[in-house]
N, C-alpha and C positions, 0 to 999 in steps of 0.2 A: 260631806257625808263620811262618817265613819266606818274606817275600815273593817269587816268580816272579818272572826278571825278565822286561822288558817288551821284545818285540822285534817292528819293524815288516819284516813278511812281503807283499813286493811282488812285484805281480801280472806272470807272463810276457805276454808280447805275446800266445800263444794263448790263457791264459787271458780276457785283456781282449776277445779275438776272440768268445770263447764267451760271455761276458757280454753283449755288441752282439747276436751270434745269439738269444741265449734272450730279449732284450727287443725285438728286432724282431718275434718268432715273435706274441709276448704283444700287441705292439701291431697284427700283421699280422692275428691272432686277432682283435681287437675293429674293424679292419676291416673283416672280411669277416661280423661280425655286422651292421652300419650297412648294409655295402650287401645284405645279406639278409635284412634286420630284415619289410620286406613281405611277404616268403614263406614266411617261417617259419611256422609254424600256430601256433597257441595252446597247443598241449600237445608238451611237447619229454621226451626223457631226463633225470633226474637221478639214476640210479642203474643199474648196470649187474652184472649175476651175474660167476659165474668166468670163463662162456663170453663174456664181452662184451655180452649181448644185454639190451637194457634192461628192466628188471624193474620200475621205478617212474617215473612222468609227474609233471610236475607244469608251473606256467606259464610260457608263454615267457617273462617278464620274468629268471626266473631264468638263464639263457645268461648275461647278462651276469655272474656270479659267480664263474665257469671262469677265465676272464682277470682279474678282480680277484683272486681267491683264488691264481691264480698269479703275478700282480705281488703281493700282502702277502706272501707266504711269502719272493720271491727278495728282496724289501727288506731284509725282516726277517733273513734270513743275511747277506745283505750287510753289514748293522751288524756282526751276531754275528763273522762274518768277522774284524773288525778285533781283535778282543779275546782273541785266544788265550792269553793268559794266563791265563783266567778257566773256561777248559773242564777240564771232567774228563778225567785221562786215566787209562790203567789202568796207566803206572808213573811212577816218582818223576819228576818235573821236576828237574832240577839248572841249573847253568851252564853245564855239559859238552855235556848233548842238547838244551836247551832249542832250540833253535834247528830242529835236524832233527825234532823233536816237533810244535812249531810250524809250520813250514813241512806237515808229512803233514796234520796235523789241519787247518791252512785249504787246505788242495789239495781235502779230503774233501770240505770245505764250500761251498767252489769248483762244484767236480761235480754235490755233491748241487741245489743251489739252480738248478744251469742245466736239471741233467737234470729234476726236479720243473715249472719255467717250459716246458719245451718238451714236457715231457707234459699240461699243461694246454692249452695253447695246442693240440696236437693234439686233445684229447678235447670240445675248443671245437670246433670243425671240423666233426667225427664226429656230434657231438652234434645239429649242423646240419642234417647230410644225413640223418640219420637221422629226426630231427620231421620234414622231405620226404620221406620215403619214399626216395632212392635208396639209403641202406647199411642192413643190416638190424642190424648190431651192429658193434663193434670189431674186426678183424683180430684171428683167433686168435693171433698172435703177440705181441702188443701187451704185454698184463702181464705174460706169461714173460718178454719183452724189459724191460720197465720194472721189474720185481720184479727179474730178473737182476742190469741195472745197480746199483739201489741197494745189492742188500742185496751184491753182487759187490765194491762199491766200501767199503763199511763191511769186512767180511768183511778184503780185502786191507789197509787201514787197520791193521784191528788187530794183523793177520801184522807186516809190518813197524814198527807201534810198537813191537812185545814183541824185534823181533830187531836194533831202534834203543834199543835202552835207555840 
């Protein structure tokens, strides 16, 4: 099999903007656990139905795993990010498209990793006020919005890989 070759896919100025946004959101999340860590109660949300509304409790220590589990995920692409030559795609790589292939597929990954960081970062928050008693569940709108975007963003990916061939 002949090797892919290897091309280094650099980040737009908005891109770099959105990356600063989603690890602000993440570190702004684990702020505002610190300064509410006293009022929290002891039994918080860790699970939520379709409607939003929490369905399963468990101890406040775990809050803190909203914001690590969405700083590991955006790390972890961020590597991944660099290595487009190594992803699957669903038509030939050449020399010809390599580059426009490349460049879709780490946009994808781009997006996914910010939009995934600032949905964490949000359901940190939510997660919050809810173990207080002020919210009683997620904003209905929340996972039609966040299932939208992802599977919206794969979806248009593949449109355009198949009509970049």
């Amino acid at each position: 099999m002949k090797e892919r070759p290897r091309i280094k896919i650099e980040k737009s100025l908005v891109q770099k903007g959105f990356d600063v946004a989603a690890i602000i959101f993440l570190l702004l999340s684990i702020v505002y656990i610190s300064l509410e860590w006293g009022s929290i109660p002891n039994r918080i949300p860790i699970h939520f139905n379709a409607s939003g509304i929490p369905d399963n409790w468990g101890p406040k220590g775990t809050i803190i795993l909203l914001p690590m589990i969405g700083a590991f995920l955006w790390g972890g692409l961020t590597i991944l990010e660099r290595f487009p030559h190594k992803y699957n795609y669903i038509v030939k790589i050449t020399d010809g498209n390599a580059a426009l292939q490349y460049r879709s597929a780490v946009v994808l990954m781009r997006f996914l990793k910010n939009t995934i960081a600032l949905f964490f970062a949000y359901v940190t928050v939510e997660s919050v006020q809810m173990a207080k008693g002020i919210e009683e569940g997620l904003s209905g709108w929340v996972m039609p919005l966040f299932l939208t975007m992802i599977f919206g963003a794969i979806i248009l990916y593949i449109v355009h890989s198949i009509k970049w061939r």
